[in-house]
N, C-alpha and C positions, 0 to 999 in steps of 0.2 A: 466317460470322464466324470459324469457325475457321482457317480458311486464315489468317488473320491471329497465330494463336496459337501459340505453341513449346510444346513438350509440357515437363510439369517432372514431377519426382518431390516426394515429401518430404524424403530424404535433399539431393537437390539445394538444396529450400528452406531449408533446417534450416543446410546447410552455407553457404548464403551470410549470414544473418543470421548465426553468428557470424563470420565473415569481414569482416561489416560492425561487428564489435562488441558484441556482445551474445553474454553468459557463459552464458546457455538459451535453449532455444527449442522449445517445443512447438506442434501442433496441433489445435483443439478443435473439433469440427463446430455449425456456426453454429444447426442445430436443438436444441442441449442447452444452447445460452448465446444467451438475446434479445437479436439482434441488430436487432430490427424497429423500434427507438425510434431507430436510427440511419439504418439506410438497406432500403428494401426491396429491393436488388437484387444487394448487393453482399456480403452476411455472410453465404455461405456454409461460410467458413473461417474462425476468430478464431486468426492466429496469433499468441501468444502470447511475447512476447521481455521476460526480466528481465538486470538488471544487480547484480551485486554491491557493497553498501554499503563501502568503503573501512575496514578493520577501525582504521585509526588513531583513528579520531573515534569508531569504534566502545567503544574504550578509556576514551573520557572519561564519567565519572560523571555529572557534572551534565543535566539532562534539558534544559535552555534554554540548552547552549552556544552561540550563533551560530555558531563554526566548525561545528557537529554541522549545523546548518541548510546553513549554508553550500555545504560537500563533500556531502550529499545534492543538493543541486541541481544543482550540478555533474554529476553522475550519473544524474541525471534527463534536464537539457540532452544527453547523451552521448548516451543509449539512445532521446529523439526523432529525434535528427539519425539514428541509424539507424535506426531506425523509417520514416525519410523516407525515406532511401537505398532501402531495401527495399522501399515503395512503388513509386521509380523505378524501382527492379528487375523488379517483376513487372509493371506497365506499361510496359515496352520487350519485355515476354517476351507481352503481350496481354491481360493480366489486371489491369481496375482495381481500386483498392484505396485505401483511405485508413487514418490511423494512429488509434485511440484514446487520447490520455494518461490515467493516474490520476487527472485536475482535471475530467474531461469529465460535468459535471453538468446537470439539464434546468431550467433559469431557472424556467421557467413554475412547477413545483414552490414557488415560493417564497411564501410567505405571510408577508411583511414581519416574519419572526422571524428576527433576525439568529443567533437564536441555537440554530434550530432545525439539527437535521442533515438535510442532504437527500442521499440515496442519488443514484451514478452512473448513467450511462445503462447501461452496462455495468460487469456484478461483474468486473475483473481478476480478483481471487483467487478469484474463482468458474471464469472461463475458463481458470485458469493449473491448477487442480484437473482441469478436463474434457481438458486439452491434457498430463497427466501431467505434472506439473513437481513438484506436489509435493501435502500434503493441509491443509488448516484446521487451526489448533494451539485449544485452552481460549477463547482470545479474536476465533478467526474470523480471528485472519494468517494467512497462507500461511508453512510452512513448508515447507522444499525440501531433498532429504539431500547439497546439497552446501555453502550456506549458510545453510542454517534460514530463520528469516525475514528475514535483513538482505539484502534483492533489494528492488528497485524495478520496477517493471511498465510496460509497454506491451503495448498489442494493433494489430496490422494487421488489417482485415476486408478478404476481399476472395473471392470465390467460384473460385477455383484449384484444381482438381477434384484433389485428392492424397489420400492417407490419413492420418486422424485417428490421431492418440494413443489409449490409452486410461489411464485415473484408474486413480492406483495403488490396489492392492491392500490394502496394509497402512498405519494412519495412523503419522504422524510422532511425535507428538504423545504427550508422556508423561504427560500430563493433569494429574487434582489431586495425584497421587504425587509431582508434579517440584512445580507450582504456581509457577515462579520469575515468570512474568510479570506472576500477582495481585501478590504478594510486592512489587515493586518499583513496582508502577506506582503515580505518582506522583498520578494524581487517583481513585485506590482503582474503577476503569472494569471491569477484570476478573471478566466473571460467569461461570456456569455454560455453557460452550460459547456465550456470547453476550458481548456489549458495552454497556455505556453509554455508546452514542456522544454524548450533549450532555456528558458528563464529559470523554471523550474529546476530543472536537474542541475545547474551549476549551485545551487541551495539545500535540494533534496540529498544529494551525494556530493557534498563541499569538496570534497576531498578522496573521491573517484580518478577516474582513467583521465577526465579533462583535467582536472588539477596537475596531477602528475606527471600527462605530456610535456604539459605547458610549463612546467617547471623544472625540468628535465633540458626542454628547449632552453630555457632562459641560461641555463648553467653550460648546455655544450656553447651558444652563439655567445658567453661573457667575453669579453674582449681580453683580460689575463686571468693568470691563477688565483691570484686573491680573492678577484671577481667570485670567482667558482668555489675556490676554498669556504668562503660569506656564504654562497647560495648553499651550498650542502648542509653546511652548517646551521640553518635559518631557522625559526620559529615552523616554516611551512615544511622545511626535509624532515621536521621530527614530529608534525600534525600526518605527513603521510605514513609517516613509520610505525608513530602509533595504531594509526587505520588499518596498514596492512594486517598488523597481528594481531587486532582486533575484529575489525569491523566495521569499528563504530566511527561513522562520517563517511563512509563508504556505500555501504547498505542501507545505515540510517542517518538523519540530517533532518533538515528543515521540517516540522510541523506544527508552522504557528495555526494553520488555517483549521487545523484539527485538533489544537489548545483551544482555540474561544468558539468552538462550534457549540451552540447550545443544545443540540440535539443529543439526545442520551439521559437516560434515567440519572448517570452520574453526576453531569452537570448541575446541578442548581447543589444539589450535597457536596460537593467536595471541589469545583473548580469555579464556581461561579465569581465569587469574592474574589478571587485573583484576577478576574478579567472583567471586571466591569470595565477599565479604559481599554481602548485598542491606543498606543502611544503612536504608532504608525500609518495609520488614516488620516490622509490627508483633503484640501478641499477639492482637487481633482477626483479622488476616488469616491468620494460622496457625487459628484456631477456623474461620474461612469455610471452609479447608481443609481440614483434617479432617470437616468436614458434608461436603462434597463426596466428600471419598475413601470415604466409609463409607455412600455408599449404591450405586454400582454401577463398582468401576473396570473392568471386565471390558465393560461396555458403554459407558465412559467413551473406552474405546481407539476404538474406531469409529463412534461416534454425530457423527463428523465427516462421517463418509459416509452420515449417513441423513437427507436434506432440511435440513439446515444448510446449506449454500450460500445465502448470505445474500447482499443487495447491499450488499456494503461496500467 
């Protein structure tokens, strides 16, 4: 089978993904990120391709802008379609391959809780960590030192015998001393080097499977037809409608905590000035902070690199 195969490098791989598009791109060895729940034959490589969030939408305050949902999608759309490309690429070079998106969840996991979080098959920010792109911030995003956290992710798995990246060295991450992420976030998610992800995802995906149960619900138990006729008709039956055929508040949603992240070359150029206040910091979340800061920031800097790799 190899007479069939063109020999590549990684430089070579690296340089055609952005070529196709995509503003990073690392490689992470398919044994330090499970790739076994996808395919067993083919995740030898999880190469790892982000997109930079568009800093204009990045500007805007409000956490449930539909434009913010919007341009995130867009961006999304952008870096599958190269995702796909570069698929085609290393399958004309002899090396199958298929794309993982951010949305690529296991059904079966589901236990009729719309409202439960169920972990990916594959951690992006986990692979995007093993592939050098960048390290886990306070809340488990990925932060990168060219955009912080405002990247969107995809992964290619495909066994392309090239050399891996290796995790950087020093974290990004300015821990509870910066704390702007806690500070801002809007459904108060922000823990200790972790997440409350069912806080989270009712923010992250406003307007998901939990929305939509749940409103759904509201409309069969209305007590008459008016009731129902109101509820279908509502501000929230045409916030889902639009998601469905879009996208956007679905996929994407909430990310204040990766608006006012200072981390990133971009930041102080083009978002700083918009976020010097955090308007949603309050004096509780300043007390969270300080317990934080005051019991180990010296171990707070790297405790991203110690089994935190979480799947999120």
């Amino acid at each position: 089978m190899e007479i069939f195969r063109k020999p590549l490098t990684a430089q070579q791989l690296k340089a055609k993904a952005l070529e196709l598009g995509a503003d990073l791109c690392g490689i992470a060895d398919g044994a330090r990120v499970d790739t076994s729940r996808i395919t067993a034959l083919d995740g030898g490589r999880v190469i790892v391709l982000a997109r930079r969030l568009n800093d204009g939408v990045a500007r805007i305050r409000r956490w449930d802008d539909r434009h913010k949902y919007y341009n995130d999608e867009l961006a999304l759309t952008h870096l599958e379609e190269t995702s796909l490309e570069l698929v085609y690429w290393l399958e004309d070079a002899g090396y199958p391959a298929l794309v993982v998106p951010p949305t690529h969840v296991d059904p079966s996991e589901y236990q009729d809780d719309p409202r439960a979080h169920i972990t990916p098959l594959l951690s992006l920010p986990h692979a995007a960590v093993e592939a050098g792109l960048g390290t886990l911030g306070l809340n488990l995003q990925l932060l990168t030192p060219e955009f912080g956290p405002r990247v969107i992710l995809t992964a290619v798995l495909s066994s392309v015998p090239v050399e891996c990246d290796s995790p950087m060295a020093e974290a990004l991450c300015l821990g509870p001393s910066c704390g702007r992420c806690l500070k801002t976030c809007p459904p108060d998610a922000v823990r200790e080097w972790d997440r409350d992800w069912k806080a989270c995802d009712t923010h992250r995906s406003p307007h998901g499977f939990a929305q939509l149960s749940a409103h759904l619900d509201r409309i069969i138990e209305a007590d008459d037809a008016r009731t129902r006729k109101e509820l279908l008709r509502s501000e929230t039956s045409f916030n889902l409608w639009q998601s469905i055929l879009r996208g956007s508040g679905v996929i994407t949603g909430c990310r204040r905590c990766a608006d006012v992240c200072p981390v990133g070359k971009d930041y102080e150029q083009m978002l700083a000035d918009a976020h010097q206040e955090i308007p949603e910091n309050t004096p509780q979340k300043e007390q969270r902070l300080a317990a934080m800061t005051g019991r180990s920031p010296a171990y707070d800097r790297h405790k991203h690199f110690i089994g935190f790799l979480k799947q999120v």
